[in-house]
mmCIF file as Biopython writes it, N, C-alpha, C and O atoms, coordinates in Angstrom:
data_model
#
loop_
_atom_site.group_PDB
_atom_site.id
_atom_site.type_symbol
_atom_site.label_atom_id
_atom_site.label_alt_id
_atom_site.label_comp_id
_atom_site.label_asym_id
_atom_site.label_entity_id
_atom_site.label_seq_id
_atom_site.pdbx_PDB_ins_code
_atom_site.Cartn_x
_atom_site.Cartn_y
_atom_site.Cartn_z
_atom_site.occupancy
_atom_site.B_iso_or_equiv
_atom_site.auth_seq_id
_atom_site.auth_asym_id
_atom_site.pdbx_PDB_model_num
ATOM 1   N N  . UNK A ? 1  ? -12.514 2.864   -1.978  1.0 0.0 1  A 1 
ATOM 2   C CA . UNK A ? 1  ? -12.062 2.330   -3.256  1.0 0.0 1  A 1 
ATOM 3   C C  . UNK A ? 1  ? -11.298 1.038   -3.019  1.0 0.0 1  A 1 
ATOM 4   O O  . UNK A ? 1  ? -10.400 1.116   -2.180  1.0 0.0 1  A 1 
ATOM 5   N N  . UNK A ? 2  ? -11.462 0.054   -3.513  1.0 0.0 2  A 1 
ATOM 6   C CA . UNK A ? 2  ? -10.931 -1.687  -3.654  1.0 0.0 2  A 1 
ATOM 7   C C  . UNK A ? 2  ? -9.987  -1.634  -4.615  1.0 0.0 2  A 1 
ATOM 8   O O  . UNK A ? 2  ? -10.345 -1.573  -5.791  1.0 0.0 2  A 1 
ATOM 9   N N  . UNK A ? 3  ? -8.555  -1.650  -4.248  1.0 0.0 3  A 1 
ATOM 10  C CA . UNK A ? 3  ? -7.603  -1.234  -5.290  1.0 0.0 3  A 1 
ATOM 11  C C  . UNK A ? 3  ? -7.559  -2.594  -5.762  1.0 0.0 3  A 1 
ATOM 12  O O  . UNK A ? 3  ? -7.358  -3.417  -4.868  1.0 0.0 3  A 1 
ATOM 13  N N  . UNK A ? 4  ? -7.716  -3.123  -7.113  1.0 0.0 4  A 1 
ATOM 14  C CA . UNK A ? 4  ? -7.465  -4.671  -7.349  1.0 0.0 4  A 1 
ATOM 15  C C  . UNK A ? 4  ? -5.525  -4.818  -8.423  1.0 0.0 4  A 1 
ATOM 16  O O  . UNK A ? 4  ? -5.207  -3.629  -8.428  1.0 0.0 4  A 1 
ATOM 17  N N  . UNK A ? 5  ? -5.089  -5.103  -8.701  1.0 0.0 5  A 1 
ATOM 18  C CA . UNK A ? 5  ? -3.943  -5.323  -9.407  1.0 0.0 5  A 1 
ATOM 19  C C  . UNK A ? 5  ? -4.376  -4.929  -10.673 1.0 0.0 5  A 1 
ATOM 20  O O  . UNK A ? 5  ? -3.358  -4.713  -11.332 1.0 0.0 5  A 1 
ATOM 21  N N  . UNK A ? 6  ? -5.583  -4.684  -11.488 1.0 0.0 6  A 1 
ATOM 22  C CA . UNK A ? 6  ? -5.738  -4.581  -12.688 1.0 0.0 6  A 1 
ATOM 23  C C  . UNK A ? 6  ? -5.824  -3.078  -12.555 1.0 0.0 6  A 1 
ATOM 24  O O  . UNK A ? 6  ? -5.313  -2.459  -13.489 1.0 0.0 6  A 1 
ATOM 25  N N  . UNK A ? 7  ? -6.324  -2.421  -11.659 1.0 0.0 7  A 1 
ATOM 26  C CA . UNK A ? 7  ? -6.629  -0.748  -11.696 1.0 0.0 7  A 1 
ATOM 27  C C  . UNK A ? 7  ? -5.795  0.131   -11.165 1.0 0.0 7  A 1 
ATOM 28  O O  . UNK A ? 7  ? -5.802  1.362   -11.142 1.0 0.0 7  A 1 
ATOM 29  N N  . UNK A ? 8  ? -4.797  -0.978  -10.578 1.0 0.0 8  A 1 
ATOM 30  C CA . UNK A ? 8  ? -3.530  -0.595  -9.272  1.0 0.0 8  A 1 
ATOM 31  C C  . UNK A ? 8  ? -3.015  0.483   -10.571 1.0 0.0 8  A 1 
ATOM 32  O O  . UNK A ? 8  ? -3.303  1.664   -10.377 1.0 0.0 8  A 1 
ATOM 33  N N  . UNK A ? 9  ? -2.417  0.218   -11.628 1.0 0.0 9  A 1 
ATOM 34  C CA . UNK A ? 9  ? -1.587  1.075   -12.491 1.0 0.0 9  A 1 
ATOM 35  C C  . UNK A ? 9  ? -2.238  2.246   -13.097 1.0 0.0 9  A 1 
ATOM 36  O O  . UNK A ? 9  ? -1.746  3.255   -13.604 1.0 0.0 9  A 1 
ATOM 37  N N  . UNK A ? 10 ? -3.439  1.885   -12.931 1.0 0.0 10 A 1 
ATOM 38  C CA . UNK A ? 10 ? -4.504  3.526   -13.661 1.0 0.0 10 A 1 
ATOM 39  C C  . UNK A ? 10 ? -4.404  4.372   -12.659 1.0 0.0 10 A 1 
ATOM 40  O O  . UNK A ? 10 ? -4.013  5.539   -12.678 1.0 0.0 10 A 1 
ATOM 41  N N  . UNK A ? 11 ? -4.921  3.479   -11.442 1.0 0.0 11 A 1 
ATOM 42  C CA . UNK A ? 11 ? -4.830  4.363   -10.061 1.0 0.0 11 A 1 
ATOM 43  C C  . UNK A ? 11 ? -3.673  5.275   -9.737  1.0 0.0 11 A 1 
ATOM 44  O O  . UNK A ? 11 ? -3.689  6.450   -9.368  1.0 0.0 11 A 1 
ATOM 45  N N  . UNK A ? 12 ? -2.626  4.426   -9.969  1.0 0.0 12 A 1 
ATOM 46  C CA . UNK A ? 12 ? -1.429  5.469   -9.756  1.0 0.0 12 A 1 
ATOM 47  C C  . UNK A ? 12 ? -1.270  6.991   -10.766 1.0 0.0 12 A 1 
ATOM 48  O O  . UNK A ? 12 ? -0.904  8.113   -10.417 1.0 0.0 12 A 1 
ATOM 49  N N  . UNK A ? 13 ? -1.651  6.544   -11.945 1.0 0.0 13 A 1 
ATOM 50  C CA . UNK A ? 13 ? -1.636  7.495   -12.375 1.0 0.0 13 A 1 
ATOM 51  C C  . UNK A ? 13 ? -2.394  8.462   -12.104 1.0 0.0 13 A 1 
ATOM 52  O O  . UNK A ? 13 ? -1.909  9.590   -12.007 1.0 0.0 13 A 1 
ATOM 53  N N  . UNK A ? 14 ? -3.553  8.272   -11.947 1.0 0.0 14 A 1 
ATOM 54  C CA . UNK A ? 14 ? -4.380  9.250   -11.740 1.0 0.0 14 A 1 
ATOM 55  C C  . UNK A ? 14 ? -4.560  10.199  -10.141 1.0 0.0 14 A 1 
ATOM 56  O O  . UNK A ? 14 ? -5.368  11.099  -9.908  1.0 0.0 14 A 1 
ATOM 57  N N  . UNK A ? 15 ? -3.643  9.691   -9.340  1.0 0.0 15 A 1 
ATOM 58  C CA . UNK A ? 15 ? -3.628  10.178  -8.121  1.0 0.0 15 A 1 
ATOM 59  C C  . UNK A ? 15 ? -2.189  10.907  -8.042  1.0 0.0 15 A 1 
ATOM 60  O O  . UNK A ? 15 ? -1.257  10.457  -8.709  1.0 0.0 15 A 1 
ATOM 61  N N  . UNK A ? 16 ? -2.034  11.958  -7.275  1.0 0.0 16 A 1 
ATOM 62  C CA . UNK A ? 16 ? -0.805  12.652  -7.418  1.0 0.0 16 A 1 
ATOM 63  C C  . UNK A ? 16 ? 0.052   12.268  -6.003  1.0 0.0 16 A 1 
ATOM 64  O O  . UNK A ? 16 ? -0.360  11.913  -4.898  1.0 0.0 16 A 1 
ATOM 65  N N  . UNK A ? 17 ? 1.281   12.470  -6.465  1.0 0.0 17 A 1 
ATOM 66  C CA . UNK A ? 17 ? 2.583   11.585  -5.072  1.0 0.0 17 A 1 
ATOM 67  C C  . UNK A ? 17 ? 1.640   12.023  -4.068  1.0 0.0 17 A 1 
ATOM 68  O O  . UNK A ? 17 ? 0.610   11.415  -3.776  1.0 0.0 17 A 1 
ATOM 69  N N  . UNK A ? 18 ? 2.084   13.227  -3.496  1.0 0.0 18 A 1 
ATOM 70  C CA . UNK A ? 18 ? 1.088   13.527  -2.182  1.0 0.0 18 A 1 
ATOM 71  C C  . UNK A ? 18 ? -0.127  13.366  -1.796  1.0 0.0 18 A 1 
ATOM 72  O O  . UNK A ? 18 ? -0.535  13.729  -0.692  1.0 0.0 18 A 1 
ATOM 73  N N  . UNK A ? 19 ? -0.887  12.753  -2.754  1.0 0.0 19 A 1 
ATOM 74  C CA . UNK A ? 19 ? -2.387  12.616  -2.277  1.0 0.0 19 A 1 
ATOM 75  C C  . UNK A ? 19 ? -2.530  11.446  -0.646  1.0 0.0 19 A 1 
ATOM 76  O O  . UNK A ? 19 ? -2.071  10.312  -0.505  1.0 0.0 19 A 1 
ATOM 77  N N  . UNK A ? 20 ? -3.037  11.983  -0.014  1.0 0.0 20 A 1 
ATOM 78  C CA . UNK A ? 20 ? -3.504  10.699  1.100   1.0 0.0 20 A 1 
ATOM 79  C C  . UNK A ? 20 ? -4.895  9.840   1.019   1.0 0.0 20 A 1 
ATOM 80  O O  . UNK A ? 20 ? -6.011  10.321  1.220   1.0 0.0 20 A 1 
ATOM 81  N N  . UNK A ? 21 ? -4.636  8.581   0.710   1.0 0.0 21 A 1 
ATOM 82  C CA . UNK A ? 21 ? -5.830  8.050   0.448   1.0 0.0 21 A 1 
ATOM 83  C C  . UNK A ? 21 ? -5.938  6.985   2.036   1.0 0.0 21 A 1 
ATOM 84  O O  . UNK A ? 21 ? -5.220  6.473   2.895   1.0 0.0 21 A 1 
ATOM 85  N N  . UNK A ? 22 ? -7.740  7.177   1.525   1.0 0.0 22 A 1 
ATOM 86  C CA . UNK A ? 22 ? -8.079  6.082   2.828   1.0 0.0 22 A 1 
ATOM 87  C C  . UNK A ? 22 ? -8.051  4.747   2.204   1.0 0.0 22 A 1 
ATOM 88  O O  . UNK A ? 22 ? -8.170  4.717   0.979   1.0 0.0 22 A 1 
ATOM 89  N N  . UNK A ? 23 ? -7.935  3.803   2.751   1.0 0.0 23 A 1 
ATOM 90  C CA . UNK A ? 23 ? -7.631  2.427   2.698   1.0 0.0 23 A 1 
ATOM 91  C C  . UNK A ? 23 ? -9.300  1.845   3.124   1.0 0.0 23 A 1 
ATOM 92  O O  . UNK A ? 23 ? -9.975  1.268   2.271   1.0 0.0 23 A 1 
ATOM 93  N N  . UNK A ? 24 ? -9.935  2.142   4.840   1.0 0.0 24 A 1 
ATOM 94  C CA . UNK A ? 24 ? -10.635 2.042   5.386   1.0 0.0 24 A 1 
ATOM 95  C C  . UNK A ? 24 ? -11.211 2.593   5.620   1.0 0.0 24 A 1 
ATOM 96  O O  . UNK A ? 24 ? -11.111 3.625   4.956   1.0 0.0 24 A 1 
ATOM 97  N N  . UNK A ? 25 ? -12.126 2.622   6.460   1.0 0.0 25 A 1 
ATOM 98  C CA . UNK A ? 25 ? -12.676 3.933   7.558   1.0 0.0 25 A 1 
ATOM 99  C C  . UNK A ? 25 ? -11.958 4.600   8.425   1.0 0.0 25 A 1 
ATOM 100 O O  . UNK A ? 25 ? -12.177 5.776   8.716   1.0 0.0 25 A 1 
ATOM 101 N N  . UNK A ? 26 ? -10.565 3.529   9.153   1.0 0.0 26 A 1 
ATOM 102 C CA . UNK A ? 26 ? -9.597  3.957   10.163  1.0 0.0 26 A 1 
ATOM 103 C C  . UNK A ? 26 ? -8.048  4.092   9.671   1.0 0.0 26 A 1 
ATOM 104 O O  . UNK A ? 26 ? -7.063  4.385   10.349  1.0 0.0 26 A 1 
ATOM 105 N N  . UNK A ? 27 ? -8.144  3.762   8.160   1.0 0.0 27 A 1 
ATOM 106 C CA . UNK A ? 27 ? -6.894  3.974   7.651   1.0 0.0 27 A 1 
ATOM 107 C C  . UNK A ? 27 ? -6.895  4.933   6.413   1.0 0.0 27 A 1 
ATOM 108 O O  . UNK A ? 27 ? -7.867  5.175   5.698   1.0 0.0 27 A 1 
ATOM 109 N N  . UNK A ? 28 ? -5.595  5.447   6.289   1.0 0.0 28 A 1 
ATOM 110 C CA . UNK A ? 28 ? -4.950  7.037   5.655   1.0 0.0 28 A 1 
ATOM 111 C C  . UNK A ? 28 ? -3.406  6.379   5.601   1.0 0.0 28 A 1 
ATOM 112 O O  . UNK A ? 28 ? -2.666  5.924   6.473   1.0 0.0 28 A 1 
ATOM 113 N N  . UNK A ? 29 ? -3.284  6.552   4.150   1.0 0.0 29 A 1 
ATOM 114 C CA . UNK A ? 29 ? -1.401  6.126   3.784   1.0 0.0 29 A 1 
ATOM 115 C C  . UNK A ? 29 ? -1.346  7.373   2.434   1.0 0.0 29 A 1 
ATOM 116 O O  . UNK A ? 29 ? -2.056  7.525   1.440   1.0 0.0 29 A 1 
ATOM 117 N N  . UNK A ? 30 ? -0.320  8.017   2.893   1.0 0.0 30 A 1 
ATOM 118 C CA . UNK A ? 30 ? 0.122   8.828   1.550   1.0 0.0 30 A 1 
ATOM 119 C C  . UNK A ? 30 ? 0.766   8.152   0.178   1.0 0.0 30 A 1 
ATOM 120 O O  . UNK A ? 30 ? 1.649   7.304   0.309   1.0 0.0 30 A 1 
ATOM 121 N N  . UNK A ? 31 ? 0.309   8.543   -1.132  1.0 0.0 31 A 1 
ATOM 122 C CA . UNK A ? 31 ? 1.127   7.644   -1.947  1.0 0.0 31 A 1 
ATOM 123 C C  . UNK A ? 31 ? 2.286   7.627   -1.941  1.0 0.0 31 A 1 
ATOM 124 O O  . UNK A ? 31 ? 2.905   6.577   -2.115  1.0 0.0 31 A 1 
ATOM 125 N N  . UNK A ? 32 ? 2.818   8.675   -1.757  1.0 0.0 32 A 1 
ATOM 126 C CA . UNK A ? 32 ? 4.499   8.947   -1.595  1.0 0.0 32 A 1 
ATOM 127 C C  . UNK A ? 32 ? 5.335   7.640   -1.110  1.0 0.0 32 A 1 
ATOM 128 O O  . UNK A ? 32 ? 6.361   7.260   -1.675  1.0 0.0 32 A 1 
ATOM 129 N N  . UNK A ? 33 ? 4.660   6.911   0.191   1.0 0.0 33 A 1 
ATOM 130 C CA . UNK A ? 33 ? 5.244   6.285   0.909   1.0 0.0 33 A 1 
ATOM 131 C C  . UNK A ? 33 ? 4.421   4.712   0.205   1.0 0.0 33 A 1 
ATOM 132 O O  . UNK A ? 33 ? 4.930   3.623   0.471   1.0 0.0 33 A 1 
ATOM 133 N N  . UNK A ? 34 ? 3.350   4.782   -0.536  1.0 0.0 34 A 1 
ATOM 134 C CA . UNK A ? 34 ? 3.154   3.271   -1.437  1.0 0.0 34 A 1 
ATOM 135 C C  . UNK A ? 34 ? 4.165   3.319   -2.600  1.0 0.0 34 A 1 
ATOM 136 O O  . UNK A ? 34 ? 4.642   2.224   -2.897  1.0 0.0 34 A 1 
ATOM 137 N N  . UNK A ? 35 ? 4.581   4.388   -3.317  1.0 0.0 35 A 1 
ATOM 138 C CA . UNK A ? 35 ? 5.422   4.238   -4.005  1.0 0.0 35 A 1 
ATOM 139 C C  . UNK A ? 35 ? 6.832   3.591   -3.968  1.0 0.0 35 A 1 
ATOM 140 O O  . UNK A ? 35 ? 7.515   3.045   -4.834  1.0 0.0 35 A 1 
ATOM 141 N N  . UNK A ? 36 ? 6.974   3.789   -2.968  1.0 0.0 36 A 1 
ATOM 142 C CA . UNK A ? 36 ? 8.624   3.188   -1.929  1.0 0.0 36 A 1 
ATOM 143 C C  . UNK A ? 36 ? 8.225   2.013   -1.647  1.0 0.0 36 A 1 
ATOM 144 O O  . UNK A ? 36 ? 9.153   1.207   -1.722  1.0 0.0 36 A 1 
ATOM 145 N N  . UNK A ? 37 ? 7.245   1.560   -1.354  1.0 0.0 37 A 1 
ATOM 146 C CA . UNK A ? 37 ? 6.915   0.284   -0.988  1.0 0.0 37 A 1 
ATOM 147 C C  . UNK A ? 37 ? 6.935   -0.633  -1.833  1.0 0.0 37 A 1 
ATOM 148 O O  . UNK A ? 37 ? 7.554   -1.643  -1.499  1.0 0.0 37 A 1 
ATOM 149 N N  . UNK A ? 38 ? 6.308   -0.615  -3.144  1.0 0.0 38 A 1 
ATOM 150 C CA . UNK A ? 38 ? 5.652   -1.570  -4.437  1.0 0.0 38 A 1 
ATOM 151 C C  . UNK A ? 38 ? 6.720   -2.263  -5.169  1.0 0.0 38 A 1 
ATOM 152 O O  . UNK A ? 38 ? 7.286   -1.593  -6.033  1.0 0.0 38 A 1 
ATOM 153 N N  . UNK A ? 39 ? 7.194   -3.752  -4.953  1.0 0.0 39 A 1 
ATOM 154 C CA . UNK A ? 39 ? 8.269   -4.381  -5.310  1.0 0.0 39 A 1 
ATOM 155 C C  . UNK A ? 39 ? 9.578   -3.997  -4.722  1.0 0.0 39 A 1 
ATOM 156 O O  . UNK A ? 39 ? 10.707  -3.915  -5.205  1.0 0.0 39 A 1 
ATOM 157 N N  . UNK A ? 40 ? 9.033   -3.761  -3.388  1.0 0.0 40 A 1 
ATOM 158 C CA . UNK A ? 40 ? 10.235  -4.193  -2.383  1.0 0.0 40 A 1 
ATOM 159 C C  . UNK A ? 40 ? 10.276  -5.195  -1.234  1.0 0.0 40 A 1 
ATOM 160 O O  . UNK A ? 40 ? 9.147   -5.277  -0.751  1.0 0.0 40 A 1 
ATOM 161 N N  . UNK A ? 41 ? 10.875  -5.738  -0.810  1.0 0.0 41 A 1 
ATOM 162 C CA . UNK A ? 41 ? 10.623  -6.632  0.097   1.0 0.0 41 A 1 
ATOM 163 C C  . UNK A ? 41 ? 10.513  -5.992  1.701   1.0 0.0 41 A 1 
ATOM 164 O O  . UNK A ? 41 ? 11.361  -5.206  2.122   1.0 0.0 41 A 1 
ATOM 165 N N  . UNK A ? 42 ? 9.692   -6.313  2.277   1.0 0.0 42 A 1 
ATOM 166 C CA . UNK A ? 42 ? 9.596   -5.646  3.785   1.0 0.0 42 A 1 
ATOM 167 C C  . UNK A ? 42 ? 9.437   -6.589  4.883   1.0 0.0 42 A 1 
ATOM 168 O O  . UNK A ? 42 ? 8.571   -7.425  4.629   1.0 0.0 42 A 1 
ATOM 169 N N  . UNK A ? 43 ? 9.966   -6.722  5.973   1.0 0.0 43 A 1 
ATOM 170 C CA . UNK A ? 43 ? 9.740   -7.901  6.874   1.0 0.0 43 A 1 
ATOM 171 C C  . UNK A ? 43 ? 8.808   -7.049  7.833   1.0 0.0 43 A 1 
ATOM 172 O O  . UNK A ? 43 ? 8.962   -5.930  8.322   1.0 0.0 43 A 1 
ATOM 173 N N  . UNK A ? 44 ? 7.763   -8.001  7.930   1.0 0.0 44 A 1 
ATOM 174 C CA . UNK A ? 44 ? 7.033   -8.099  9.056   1.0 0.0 44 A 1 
ATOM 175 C C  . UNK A ? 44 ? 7.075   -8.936  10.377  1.0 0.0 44 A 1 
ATOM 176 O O  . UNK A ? 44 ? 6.117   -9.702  10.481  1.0 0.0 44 A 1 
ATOM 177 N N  . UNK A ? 45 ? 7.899   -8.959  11.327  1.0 0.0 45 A 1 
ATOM 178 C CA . UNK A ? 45 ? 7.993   -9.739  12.370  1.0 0.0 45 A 1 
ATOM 179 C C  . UNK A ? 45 ? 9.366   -10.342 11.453  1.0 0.0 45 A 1 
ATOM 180 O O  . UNK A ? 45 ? 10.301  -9.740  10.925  1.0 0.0 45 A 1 
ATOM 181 N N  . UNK A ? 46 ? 8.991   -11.939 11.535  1.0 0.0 46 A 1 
ATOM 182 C CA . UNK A ? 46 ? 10.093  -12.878 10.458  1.0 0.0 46 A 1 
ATOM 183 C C  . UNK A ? 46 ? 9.715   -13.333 8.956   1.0 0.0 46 A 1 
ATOM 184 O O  . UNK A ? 46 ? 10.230  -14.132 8.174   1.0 0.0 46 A 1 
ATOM 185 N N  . UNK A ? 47 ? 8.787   -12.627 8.901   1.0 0.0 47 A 1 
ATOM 186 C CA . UNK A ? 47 ? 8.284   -12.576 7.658   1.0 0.0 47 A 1 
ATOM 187 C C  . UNK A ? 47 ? 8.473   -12.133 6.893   1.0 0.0 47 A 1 
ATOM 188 O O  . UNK A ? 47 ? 8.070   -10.981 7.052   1.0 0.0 47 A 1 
ATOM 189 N N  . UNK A ? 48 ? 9.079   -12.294 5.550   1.0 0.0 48 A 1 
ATOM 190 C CA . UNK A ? 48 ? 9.465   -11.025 4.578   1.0 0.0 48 A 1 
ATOM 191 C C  . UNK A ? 48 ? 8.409   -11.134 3.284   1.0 0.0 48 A 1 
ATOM 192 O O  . UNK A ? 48 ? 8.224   -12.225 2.745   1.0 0.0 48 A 1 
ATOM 193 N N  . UNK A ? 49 ? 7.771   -9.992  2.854   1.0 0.0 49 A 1 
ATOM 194 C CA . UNK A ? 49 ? 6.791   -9.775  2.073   1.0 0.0 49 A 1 
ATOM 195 C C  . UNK A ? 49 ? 7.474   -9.084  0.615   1.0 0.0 49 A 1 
ATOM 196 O O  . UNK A ? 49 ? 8.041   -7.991  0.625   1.0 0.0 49 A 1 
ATOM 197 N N  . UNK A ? 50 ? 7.339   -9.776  -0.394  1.0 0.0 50 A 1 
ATOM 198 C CA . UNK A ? 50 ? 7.343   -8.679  -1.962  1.0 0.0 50 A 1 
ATOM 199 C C  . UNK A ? 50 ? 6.092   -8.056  -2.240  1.0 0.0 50 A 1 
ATOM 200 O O  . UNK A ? 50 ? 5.041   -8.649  -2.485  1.0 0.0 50 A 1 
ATOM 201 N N  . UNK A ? 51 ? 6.288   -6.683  -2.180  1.0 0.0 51 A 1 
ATOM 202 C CA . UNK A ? 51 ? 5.012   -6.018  -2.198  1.0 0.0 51 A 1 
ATOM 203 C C  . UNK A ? 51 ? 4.745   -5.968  -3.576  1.0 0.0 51 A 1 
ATOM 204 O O  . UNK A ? 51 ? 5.571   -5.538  -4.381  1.0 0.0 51 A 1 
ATOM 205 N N  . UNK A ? 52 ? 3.649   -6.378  -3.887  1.0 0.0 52 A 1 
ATOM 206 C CA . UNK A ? 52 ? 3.078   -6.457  -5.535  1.0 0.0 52 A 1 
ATOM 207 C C  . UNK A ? 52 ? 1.753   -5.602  -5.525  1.0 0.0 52 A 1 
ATOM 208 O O  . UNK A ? 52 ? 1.140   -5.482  -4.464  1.0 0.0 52 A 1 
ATOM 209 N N  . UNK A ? 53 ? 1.377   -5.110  -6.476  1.0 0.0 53 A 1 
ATOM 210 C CA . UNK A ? 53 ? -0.071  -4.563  -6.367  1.0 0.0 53 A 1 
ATOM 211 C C  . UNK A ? 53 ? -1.080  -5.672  -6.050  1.0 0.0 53 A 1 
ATOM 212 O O  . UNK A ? 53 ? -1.796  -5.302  -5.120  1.0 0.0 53 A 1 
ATOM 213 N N  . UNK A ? 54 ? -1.308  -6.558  -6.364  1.0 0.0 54 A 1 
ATOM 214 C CA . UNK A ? 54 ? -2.240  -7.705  -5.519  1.0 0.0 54 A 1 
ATOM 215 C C  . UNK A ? 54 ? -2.377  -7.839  -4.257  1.0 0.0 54 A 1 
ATOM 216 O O  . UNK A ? 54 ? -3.407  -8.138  -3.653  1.0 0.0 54 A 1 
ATOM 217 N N  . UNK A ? 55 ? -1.133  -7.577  -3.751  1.0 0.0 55 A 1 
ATOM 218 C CA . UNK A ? 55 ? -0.801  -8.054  -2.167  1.0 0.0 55 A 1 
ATOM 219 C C  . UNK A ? 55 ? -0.854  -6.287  -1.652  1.0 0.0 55 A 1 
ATOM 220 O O  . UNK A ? 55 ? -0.347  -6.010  -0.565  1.0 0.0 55 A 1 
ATOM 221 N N  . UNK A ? 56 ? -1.469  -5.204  -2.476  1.0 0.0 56 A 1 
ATOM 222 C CA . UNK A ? 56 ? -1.369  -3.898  -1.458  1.0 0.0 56 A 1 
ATOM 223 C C  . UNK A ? 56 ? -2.323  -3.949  -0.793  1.0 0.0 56 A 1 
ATOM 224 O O  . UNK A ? 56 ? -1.806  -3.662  0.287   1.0 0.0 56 A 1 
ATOM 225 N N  . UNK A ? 57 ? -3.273  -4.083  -0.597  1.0 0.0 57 A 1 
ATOM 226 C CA . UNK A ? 57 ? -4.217  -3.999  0.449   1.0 0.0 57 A 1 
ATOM 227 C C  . UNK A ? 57 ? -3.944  -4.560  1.741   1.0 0.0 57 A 1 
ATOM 228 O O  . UNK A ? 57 ? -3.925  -4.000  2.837   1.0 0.0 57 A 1 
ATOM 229 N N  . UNK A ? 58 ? -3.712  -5.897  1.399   1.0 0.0 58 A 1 
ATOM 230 C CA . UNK A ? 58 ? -3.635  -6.458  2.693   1.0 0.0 58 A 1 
ATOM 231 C C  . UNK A ? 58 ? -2.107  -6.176  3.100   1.0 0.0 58 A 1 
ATOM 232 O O  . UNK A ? 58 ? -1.811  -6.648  4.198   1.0 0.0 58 A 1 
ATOM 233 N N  . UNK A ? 59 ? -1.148  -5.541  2.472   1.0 0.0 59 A 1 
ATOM 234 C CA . UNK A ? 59 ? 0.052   -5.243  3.241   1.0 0.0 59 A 1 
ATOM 235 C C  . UNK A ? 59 ? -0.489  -3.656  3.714   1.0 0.0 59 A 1 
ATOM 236 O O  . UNK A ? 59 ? -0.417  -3.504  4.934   1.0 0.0 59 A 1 
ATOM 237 N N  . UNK A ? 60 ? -0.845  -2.847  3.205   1.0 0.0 60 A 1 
ATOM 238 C CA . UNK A ? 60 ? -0.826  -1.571  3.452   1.0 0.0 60 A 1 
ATOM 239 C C  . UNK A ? 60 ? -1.911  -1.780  5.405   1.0 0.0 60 A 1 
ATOM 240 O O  . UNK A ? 60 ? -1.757  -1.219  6.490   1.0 0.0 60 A 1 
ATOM 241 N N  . UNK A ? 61 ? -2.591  -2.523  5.060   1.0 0.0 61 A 1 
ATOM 242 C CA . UNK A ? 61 ? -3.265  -2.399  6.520   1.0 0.0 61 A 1 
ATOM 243 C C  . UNK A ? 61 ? -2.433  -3.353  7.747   1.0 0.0 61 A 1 
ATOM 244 O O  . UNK A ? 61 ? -2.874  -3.419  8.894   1.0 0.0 61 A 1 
ATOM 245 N N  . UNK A ? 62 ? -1.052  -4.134  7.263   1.0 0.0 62 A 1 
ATOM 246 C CA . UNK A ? 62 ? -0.326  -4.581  8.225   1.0 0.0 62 A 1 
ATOM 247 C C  . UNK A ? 62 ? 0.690   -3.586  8.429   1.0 0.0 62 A 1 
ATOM 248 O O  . UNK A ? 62 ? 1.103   -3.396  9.573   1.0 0.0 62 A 1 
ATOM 249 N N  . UNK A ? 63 ? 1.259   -2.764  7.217   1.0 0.0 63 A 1 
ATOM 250 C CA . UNK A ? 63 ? 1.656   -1.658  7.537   1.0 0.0 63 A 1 
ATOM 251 C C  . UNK A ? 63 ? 1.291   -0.566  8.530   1.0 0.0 63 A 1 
ATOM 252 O O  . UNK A ? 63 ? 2.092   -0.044  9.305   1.0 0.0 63 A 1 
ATOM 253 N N  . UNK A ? 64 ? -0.313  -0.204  8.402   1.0 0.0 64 A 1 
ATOM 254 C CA . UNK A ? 64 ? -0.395  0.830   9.996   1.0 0.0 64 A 1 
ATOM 255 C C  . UNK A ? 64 ? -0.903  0.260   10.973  1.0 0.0 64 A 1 
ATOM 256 O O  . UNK A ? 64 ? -1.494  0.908   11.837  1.0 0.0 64 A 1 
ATOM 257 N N  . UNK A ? 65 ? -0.739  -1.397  11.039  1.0 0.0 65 A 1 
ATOM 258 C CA . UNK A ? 65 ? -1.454  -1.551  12.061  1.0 0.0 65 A 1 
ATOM 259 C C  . UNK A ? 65 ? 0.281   -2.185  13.055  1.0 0.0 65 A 1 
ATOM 260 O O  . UNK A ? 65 ? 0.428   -2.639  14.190  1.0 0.0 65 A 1 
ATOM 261 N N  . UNK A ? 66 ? 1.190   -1.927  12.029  1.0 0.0 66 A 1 
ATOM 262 C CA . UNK A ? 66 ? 2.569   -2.928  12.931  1.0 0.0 66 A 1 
ATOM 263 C C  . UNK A ? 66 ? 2.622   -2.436  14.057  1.0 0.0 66 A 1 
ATOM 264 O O  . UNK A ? 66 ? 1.798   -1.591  14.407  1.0 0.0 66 A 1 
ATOM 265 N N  . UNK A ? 67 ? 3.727   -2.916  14.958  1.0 0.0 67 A 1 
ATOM 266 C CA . UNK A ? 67 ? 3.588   -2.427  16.540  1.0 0.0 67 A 1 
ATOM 267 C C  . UNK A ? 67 ? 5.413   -2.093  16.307  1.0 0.0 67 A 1 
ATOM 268 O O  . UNK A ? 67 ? 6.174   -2.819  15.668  1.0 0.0 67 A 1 
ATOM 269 N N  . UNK A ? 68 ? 5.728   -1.013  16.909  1.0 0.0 68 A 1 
ATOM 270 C CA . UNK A ? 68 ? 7.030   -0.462  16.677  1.0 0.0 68 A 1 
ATOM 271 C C  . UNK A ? 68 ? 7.743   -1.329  17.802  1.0 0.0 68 A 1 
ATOM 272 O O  . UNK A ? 68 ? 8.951   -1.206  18.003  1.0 0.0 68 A 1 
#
């Protein structure tokens, strides 16, 4: 599923906190933890990101791909 910013808000509804959705073929994020995310700011490296529904895709896959 191609989450775009226009379906981002149906989507939420229609999926429950705990559901785990795939992103990819190699990615799995629970909503629980997109919910915490969406209009917050998060640094990546020195980078700091406002997570918007536009920008979830491509943050959610820098999200499991960061290096601890």
């Amino acid at each position: 599923m191609i989450i775009t910013e226009k379906s981002f808000r149906l989507f939420k509804k229609q999926v429950k906190k705990d559901t785990i959705i795939r992103i990819d073929k190699n990615c799995y994020i629970n909503m629980t933890v997109i919910d915490q995310l969406i209009n917050h700011q998060v640094y990546i490296g020195k980078a700091c990101f406002t997570i918007t529904p536009h920008y979830f895709k491509s943050f959610i896959e820098a999200y499991i791909n960061r290096k601890y």
